[in-house]
Each structure stands twice: as structure tokens, then as C-alpha cells.
C-alpha positions as CSV (number, residue, x, y, z in Angstrom):
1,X,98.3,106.3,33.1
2,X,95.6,108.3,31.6
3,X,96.5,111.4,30.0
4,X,94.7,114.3,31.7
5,X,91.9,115.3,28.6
6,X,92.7,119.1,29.0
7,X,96.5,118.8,28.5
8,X,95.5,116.6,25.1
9,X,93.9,119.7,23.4
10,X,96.5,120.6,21.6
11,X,96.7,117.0,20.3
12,X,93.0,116.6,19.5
13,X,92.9,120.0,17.8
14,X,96.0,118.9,15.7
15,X,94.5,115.6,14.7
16,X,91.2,117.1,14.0
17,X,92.4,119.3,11.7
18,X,94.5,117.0,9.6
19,X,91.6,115.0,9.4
20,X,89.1,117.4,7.8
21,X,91.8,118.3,5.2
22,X,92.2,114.9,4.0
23,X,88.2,114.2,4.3
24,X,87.2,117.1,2.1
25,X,90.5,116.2,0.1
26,X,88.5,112.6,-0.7
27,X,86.1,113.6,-1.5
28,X,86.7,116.9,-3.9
29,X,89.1,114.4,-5.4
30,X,86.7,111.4,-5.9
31,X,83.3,112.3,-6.6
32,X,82.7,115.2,-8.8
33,X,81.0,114.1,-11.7
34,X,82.5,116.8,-14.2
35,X,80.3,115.7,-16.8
36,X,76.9,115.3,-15.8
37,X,76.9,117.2,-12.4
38,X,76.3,116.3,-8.6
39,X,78.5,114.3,-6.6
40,X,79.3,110.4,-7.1
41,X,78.9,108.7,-3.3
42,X,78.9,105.4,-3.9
43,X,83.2,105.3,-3.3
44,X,85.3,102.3,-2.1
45,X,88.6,102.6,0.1
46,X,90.5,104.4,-2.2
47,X,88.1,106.2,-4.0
48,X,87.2,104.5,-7.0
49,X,83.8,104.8,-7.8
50,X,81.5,101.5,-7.6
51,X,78.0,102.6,-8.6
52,X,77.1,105.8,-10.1
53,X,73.6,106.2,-8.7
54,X,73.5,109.4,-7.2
55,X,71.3,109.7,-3.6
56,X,69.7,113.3,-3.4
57,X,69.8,113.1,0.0
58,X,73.7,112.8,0.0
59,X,73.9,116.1,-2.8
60,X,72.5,118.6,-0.5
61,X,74.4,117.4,2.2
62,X,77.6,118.1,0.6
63,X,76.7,121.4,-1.0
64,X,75.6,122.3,2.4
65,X,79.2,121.4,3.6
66,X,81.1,122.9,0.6
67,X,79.4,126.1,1.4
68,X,79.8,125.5,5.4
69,X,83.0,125.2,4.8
70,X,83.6,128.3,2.9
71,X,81.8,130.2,4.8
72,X,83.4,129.8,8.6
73,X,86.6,127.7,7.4
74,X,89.4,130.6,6.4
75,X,91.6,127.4,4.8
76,X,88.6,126.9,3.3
77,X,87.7,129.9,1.6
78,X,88.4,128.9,-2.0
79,X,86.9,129.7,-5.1
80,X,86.7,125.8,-6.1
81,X,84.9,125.2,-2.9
82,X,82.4,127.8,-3.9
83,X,81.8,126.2,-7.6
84,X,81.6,123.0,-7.0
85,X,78.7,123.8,-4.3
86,X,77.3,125.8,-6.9
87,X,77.4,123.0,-9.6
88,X,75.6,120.8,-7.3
89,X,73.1,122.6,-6.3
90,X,72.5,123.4,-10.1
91,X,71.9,119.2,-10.0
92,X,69.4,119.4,-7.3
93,X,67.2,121.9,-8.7
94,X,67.4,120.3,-12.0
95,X,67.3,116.7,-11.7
96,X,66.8,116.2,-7.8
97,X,63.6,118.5,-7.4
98,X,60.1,117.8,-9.3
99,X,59.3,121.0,-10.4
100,X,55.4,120.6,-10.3
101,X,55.2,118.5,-6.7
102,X,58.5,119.7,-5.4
103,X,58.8,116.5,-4.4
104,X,63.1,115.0,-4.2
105,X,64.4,112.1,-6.0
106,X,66.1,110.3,-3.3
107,X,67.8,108.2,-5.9
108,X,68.9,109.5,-10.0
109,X,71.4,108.1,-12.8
110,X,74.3,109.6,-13.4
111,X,73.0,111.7,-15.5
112,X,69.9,112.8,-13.4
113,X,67.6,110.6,-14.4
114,X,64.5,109.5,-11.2
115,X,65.0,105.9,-10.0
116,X,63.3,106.3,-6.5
117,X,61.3,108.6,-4.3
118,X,60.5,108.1,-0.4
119,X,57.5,108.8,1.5
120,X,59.6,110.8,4.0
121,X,60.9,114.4,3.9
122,X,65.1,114.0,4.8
123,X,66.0,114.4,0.7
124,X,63.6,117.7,1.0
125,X,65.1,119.3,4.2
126,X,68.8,118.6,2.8
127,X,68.0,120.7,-0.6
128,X,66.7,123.2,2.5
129,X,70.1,122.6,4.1
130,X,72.2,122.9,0.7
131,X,70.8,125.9,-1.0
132,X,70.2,128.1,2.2
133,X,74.4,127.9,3.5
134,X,75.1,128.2,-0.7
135,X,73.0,131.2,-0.7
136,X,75.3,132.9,1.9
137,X,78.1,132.0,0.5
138,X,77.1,133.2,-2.7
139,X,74.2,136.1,-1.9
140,X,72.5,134.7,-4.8
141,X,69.0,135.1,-4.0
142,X,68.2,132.3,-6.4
143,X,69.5,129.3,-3.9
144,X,67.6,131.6,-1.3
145,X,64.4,131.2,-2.8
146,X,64.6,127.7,-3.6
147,X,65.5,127.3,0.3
148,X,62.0,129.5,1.4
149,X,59.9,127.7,-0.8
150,X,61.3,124.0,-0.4
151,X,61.1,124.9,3.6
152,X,57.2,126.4,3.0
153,X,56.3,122.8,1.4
154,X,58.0,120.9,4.0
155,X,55.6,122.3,7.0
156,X,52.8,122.0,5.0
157,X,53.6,118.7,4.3
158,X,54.2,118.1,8.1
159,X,51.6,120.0,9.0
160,X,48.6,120.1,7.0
161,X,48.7,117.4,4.4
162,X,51.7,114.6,3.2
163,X,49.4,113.4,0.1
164,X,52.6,114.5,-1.5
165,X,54.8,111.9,0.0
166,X,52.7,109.1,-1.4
167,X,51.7,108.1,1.9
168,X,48.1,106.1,2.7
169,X,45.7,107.2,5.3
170,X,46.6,104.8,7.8
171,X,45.1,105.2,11.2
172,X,48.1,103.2,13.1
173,X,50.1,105.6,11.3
174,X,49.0,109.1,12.9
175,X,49.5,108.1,15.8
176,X,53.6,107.7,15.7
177,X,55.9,110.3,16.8
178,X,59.5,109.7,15.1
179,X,62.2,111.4,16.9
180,X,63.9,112.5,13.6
181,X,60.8,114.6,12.2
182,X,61.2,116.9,14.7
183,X,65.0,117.2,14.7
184,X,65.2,117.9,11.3
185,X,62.7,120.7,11.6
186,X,64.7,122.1,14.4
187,X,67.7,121.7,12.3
188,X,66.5,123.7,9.5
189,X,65.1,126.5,11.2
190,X,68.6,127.0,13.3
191,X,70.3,127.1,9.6
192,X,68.0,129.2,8.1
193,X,68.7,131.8,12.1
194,X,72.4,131.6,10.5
195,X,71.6,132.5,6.9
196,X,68.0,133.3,6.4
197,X,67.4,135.1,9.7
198,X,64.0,136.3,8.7
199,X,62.5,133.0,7.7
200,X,63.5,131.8,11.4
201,X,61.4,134.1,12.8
202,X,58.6,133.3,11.3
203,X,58.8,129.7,12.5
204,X,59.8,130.8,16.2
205,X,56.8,129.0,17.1
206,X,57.2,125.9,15.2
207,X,60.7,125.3,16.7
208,X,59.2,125.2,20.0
209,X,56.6,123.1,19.2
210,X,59.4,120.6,18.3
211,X,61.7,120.8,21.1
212,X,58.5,119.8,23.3
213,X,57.9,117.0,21.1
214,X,61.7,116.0,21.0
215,X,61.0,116.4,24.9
216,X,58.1,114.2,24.5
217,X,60.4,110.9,23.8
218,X,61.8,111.2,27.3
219,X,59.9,108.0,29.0
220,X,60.6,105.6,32.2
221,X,60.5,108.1,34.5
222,X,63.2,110.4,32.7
223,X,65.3,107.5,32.4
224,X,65.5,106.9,28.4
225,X,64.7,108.9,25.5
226,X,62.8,106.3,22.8
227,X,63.1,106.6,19.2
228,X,59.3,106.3,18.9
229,X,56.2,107.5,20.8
230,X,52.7,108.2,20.5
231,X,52.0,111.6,19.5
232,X,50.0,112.3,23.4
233,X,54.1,111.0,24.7
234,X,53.0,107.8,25.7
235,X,55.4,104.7,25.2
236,X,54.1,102.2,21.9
237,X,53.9,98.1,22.8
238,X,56.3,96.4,21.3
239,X,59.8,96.5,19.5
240,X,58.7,99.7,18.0
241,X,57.8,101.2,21.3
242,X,61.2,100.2,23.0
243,X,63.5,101.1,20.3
244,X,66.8,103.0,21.0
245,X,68.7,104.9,18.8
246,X,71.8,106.1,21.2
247,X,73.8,108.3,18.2
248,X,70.4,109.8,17.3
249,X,69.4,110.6,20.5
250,X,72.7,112.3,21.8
251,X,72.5,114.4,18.1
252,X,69.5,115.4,19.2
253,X,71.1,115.9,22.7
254,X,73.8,118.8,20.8
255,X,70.7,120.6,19.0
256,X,69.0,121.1,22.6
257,X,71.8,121.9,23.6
258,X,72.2,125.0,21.5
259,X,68.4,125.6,21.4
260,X,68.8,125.6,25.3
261,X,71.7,128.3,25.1
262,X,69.7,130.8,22.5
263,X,66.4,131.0,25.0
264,X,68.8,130.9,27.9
265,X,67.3,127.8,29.4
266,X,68.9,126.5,32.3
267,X,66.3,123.4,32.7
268,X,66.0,122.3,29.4
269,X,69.7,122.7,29.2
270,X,70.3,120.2,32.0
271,X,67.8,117.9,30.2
272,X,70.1,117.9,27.7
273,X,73.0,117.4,29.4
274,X,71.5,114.4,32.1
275,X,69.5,112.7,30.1
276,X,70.5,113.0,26.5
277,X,74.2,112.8,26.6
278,X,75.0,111.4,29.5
279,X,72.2,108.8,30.7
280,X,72.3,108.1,26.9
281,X,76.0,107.6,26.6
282,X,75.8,105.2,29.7
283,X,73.6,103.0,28.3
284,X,74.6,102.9,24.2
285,X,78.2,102.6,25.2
286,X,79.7,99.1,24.5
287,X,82.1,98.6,27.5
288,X,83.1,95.4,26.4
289,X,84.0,95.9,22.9
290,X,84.1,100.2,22.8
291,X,82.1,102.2,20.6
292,X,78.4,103.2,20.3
293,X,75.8,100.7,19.8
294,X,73.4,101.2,16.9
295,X,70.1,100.0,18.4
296,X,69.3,98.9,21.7
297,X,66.1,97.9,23.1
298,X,65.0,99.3,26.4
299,X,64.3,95.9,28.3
300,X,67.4,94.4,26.9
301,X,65.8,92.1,24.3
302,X,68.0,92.0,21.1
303,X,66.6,94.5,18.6
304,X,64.7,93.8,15.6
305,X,67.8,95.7,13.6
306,X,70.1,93.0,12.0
307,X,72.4,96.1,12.6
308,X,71.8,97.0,15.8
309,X,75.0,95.9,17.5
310,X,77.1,97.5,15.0
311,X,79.4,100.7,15.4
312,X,78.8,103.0,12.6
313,X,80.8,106.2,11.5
314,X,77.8,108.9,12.8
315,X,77.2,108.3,15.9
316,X,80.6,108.9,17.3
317,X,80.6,111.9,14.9
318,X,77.8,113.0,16.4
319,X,78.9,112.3,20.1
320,X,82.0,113.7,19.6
321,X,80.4,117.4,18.6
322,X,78.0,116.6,21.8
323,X,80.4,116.3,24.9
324,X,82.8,118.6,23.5
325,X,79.9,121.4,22.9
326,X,78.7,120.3,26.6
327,X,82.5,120.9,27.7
328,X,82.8,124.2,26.6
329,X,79.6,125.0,27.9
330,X,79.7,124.0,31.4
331,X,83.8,123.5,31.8
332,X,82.9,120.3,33.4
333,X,85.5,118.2,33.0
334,X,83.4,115.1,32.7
335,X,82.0,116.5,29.3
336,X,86.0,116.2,28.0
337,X,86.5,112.9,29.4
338,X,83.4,111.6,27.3
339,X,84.8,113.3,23.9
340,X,88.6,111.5,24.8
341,X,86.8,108.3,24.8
342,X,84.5,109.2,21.5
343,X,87.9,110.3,20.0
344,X,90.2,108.0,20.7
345,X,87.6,105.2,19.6
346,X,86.8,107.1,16.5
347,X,90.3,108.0,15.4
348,X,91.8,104.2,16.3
349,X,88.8,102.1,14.5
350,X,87.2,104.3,11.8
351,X,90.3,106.4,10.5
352,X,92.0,105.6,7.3
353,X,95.5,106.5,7.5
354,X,96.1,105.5,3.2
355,X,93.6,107.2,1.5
356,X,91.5,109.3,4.4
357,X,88.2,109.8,5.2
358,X,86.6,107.4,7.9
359,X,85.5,103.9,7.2
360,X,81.6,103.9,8.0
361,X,80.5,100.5,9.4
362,X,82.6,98.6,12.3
363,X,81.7,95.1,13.9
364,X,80.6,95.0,17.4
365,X,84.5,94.3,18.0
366,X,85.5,97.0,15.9
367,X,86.8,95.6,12.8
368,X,85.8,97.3,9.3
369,X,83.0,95.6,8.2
370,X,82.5,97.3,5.0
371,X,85.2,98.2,3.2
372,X,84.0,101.5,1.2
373,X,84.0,105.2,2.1
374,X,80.6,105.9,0.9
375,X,77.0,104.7,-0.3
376,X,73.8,105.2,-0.1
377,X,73.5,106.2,3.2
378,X,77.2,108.0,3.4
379,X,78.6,110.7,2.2
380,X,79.8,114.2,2.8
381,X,78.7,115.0,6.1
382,X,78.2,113.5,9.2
383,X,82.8,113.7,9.1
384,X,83.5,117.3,7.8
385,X,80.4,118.6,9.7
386,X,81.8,117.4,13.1
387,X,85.2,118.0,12.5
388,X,84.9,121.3,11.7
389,X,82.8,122.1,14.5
390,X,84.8,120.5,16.7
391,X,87.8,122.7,15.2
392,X,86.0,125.1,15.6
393,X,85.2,124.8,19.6
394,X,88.7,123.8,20.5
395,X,90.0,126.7,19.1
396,X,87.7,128.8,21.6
397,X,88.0,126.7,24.7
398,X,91.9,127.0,24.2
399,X,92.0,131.1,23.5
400,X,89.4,130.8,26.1
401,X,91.9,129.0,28.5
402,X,94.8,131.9,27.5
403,X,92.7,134.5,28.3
404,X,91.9,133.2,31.5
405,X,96.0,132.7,32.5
């Protein structure tokens, strides 16, 4: 029989824990470069290093989550967690960052050196990320003006001209809207309401803007949210047009969520809960197999996405901070029951029990399909960020639950 979810907090709360220690244990342990600065990420199973590019990307996330950590984490609260976010961020602003474009490396050398740039802004709105929780951790206004202006040049990239990203003036391509583009903005502006509180005013507007645009992506009759849409909200022909991104889509799901709570917004808070957790979660789960398809395609025709019936680490990360969020928010009980599924999936299939950390790419059947705890696409993040905000939730719902006896 099923163990009742609520009598298991305890347990999850236990497990979580032990599992952020040994995460941020990896990686403080494996990929400091103590010689030229930043963060190694390219790490196999045990931590041994197997390529020393360095993304930039993956160096603002993990100062951001060094400085998260030191900031809300008591266990946390160490003077090595504050110095090694402060040595990276000294690698972003010198080797990440352009001075004269302000435009991020997404790839360097090991000793900081550009090997690649991307036409998007993600490396840009990590530095934002990194330097912005580093600056109150350290109330160095330093990191907090390299956060304003790096967030200034990000909206006016958005906004009034990317000529900067090395984009061409393609018609075709003014008329997408990408799903992530406004997340991220939204992201940023709730970190900066958290550490910067003034510079989230001043885009007040702007974050509402993209929660109607995130809104926007809801199609079929509010049945599906799509990864891409014209910028009036109308569905795109083609593979493009019925793309699913289920993790993506219930991340964005946890940052209405929140949004929803701050303007005390009951609709747009059931939007978040009906449509991007749980009609969402219904259709990416894999009931055969277990686990959270990458990529789906609307009509059921197999994606595009060689990938797309994979079961990667951040999506479950991601679920896992939505239904438990949406727990403690509404004490529905179906909200746990979705997290004890996330979990016990997560913790059985991804989990390393030798070395830590959490494998990031499964087989449709589960199996490890890549045998390395990070790359170019993971590092210190997506793990630490959701277990310590799922820490961070059980602990309430439980005192919650004592209070209440």
C-alpha cells in the first residue's frame, strides 16, 4: 500500500537535505579552478574533470547558488561559500563579460580565454542572477552595479535593438514568441524584488507585460501551453508551432505561481495551477516508463528532438519545487501526491548514492544514459536550487502543521 504523502514529510525533508549537502559537497570539491578562476563543469561520475572549457552560462549560475545558499541556508553560512562566489564572479566580469558590448562568452579556456558567443541572452541574465544574490551576500555595491547595468542592456536588447547578439534582420524571425524569453525576464526581476528591491520597481511594468505573454502560449482552447507562438498568441504551422516543452512549461508554472501570490491573483493563480502543473504534468508524464518527457508534440507526432523522449535531471527538479509550492499553497493534497511521484522517480533513477550529485540524462526506461555529472548544459543549479527550496517549504508546511495541532 501507498504511503499516505503527508505522513512521508519527515522522510522527504530528511532525504532532501542529505542530498543538497552532498550536491554542493561535489561540486565545492570538484570544480574550483584554484588557479585560473571560475568553476570547471565539464565533471564525470566521480568528479574528475573531462574538459576544462568553462560555459558562462553555468559560472553565474553557481555564484548565484553559492551566494543563495549563504544567504537563506544557516548550514550554509560559511566564509568559503562566500569566497568562492566571489572568485567567480571576479571570472565573469573579467573573462565572461566584453567590456565594450557587454556582451557574455557562453564558452572560455581555462584560463578565460572567448571560444563562443550566442545570439541569445541566458549567459547575460545568469551574470544578472550571479552578481545581484553575491551583492547581498556581500553588500558590495560593485557586484550591484554590474547586476543594474547588465539588467539595463538586457531590456534594451529585448526591447529596442538585439544588433548586439549578432542576430540578422529576419522577418520570419520577429514574429516568434519563445516561452523562455519571457521567463527569464520574470526571473530576474523577482531576484532583483529579493536583493535589489528598487530596480524591481522600476520594471513593475515589464514583468507584467511578460506574464501576459507567458499567458499568451496557452492554446487549444486552454488545453496546452506551447513552447512557441506568434507574438499576436496565435499557434505557428508546423513542428515549431506544436512543440512541447513539459519541464519548461511547469517551471514556468512555479514562477506564476509566485507572481500570482505577490498581486494576490486568484485567477491567474488557478491558471497556474490547472493548466501549467497539472494539465501539463498529465500529458508530459511517461506512465509507462515514469519520468517527464522532454518534448512532445501536441498531435502526437514524434518530435523533431532526437532527445525528446528522454528524462533529464531539470525537469523533475523543476516539478518537484512546482507541486510542492502548489501544496503548500492551497493544502490540496493532490499537489503532494504529484511531488511523491516527482520524488520518488527523481531520487530512485537520477541519485548517485557513491559520489553524489544527480546523474543528468536518463533513457526513456530510466537507465543513465550519460555517465557524467556535468557539461555544457549542467552544472550547479537546477539540484541545489530545488533542493533547497524544497528544504526550505517542508520546513514551513511541517511547523505550519504543529502550529495548527
Amino acid at each position: 500500500m501507498q504511503k499516505d504523502p503527508v505522513a512521508r514529510l519527515p522522510e522527504y525533508l530528511e532525504k532532501i537535505s542529505f542530498e543538497l549537502d552532498r550536491c554542493i559537497d561535489f561540486w565545492f570539491k570538484h570544480s574550483h579552478d584554484e588557479i585560473n578562476g571560475g568553476f570547471f563543469t565539464c565533471l564525470g561520475k566521480d568528479g574528475s574533470i573531462y574538459d576544462h572549457t568553462k560555459y558562462g552560462w553555468l559560472q553565474g549560475r553557481q555564484v548565484w547558488t553559492y551566494a543563495r545558499l549563504y544567504n537563506s541556508v544557516k548550514r550554509f553560512q560559511r566564509q568559503d561559500i562566500l569566497e568562492a562566489a566571489i572568485k567567480g564572479a571576479e571570472f565573469l566580469s573579467q573573462h565572461i563579460k566584453n567590456k565594450e558590448t557587454q556582451k557574455c562568452a557562453f564558452a572560455v579556456t581555462k584560463s578565460g580565454d572567448p571560444i563562443k558567443y550566442q545570439r541569445t541572452i541566458f549567459t547575460e541574465c545568469f551574470y544578472v542572477l550571479g552578481m545581484s544574490e553575491l551583492f547581498k551576500a556581500s553588500n558590495s555595491d560593485h557586484f550591484k552595479q554590474e547586476a543594474i547595468e547588465m539588467m539595463s542592456t538586457i531590456v534594451h536588447w529585448l526591447k529596442d535593438d538585439d544588433s548586439y547578439l549578432g542576430n540578422l534582420a529576419l522577418k520570419s524571425d520577429k514574429s516568434i514568441s519563445s516561452l523562455a524569453n519571457p521567463m527569464m525576464l520574470m526571473c530576474l526581476i523577482d531576484q532583483m524584488r529579493s536583493t535589489i528591491p528598487e530596480i524591481a520597481t522600476k520594471y513593475e511594468k515589464l514583468e507584467d507585460e511578460c506574464c501576459l505573454e507567458i499567458l499568451g502560449h496557452i492554446q487549444r482552447n486552454h488545453s496546452v501551453v506551447l513552447e512557441n507562438v506568434s507574438y499576436d498568441f496565435k499557434e505557428l504551422s508546423g513542428c515549431q508551432g506544436r512543440l512541447m516543452n513539459p519541464g519548461h512549461t511547469i517551471e514556468a508554472g512555479w514562477f506564476l505561481l509566485r507572481y500570482a501570490e505577490l498581486k494576490n491573483d486568484n485567477t491567474l493563480k488557478n491558471t497556474a495551477l490547472e493548466i501549467f502543473l497539472e494539465a501539463t504534468f498529465f500529458q508530459g508524464w511517461d506512465n509507462e516508463n515514469g519520468g517527464l518527457f522532454y518534448f512532445l508534440d501536441v498531435d502526437g507526432f514524434s518530435p523533431t528532438q532526437l532527445e525528446w523522449n528522454m528524462k533529464l535531471w531539470w525537469p523533475h527538479c523543476e516539478a518537484m519545487i512546482a507541486f510542492l509550492l502548489a501544496f503548500k499553497e492551497t493544502l490540496d493534497k493532490k499537489f503532494l501526491e504529484k511531488f511523491d511521484q516527482v520524488f520518488d522517480y527523481t531520487m530512485k533513477h537520477f541519485c548517485d548514492p557513491e559520489y553524489g550529485e544527480l546523474f543528468g540524462y536518463l533513457s526513456q526506461e530510466g537507465k543513465i544514459s550519460m555517465n557524467f555529472k556535468g557539461g555544457p548544459f549542467k552544472g550547479c543549479f537546477h539540484v541545489p536550487r530545488s533542493l533547497m527550496m524544497c528544504e526550505r517549504m517542508l520546513n514551513q508546511i511541517m511547523d505550519q502543521g504543529k502550529n495548527n495541532n
